[in-house]
C-alpha positions in Angstrom: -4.6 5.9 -9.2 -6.2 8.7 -7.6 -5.8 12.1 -5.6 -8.2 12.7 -3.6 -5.5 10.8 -0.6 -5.2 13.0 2.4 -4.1 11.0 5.1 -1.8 8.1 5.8 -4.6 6.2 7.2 -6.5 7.0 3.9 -4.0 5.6 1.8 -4.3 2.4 3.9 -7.9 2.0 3.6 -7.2 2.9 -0.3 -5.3 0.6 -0.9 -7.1 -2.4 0.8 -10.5 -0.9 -1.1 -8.7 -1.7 -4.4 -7.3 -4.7 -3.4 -10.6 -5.8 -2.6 -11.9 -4.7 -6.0 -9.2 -7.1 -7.8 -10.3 -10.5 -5.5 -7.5 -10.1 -2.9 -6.6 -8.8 0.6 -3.6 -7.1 2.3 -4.3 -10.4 4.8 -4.0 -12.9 1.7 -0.5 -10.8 0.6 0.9 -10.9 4.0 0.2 -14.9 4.1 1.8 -15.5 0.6 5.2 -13.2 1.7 5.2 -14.7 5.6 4.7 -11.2 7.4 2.2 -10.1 10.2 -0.9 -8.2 9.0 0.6 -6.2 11.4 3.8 -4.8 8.9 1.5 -5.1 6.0 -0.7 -2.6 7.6 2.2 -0.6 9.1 3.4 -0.3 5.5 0.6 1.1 4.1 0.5 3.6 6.3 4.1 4.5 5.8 5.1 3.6 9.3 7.8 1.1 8.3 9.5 0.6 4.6 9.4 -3.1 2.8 10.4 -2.9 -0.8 9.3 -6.6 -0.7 5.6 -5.6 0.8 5.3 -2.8 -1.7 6.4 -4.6 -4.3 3.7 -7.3 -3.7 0.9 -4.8 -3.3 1.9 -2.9 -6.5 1.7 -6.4 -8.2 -2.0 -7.2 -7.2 -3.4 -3.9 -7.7 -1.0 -4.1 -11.5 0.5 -0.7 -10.8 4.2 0.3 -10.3 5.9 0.4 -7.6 6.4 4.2 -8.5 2.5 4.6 -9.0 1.9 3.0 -5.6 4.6 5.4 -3.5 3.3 8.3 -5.2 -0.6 7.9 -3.7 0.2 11.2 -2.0 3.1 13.0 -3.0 1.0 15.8 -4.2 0.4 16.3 -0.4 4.3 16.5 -0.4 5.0 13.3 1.3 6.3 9.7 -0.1 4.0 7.3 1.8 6.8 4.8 1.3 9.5 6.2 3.0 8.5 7.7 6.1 
């Protein structure tokens, strides 16, 4: 998707940016899958792990799940599994 992600924070904003691109919101997913905005956002930023969440967010933005964990593992880190 890209390389240019520093930050977890940059990731999230990323990933909502792209979302928004393709009709859809990290509010909308969290509505359709029953969780706060709250873990949606906390997910993104790789505070907390939810295969489910991920799973969903890979789905709207038609990437794998693989694609979406590494956003920044050229930084060395895995998002995902902080």
């Amino acid at each position: 998707m890209t390389s240019n992600i520093h930050s977890p924070a940059q990731r999230r904003e990323y990933i909502k940016y792209q979302l928004r691109l393709r009709g859809t919101t990290l509010a909308e997913i969290s509505r359709e899958l029953g969780v706060s905005t709250a873990t949606m956002s906390q997910v993104c930023l790789g505070v907390r792990r939810s295969d489910r969440v991920l799973s969903a967010i890979a789905d709207k933005l038609g990437v794998s799940l693989e694609a979406l964990s590494k956003l920044d593992n050229e930084e060395g880190r895995e998002c995902s599994k902080h």
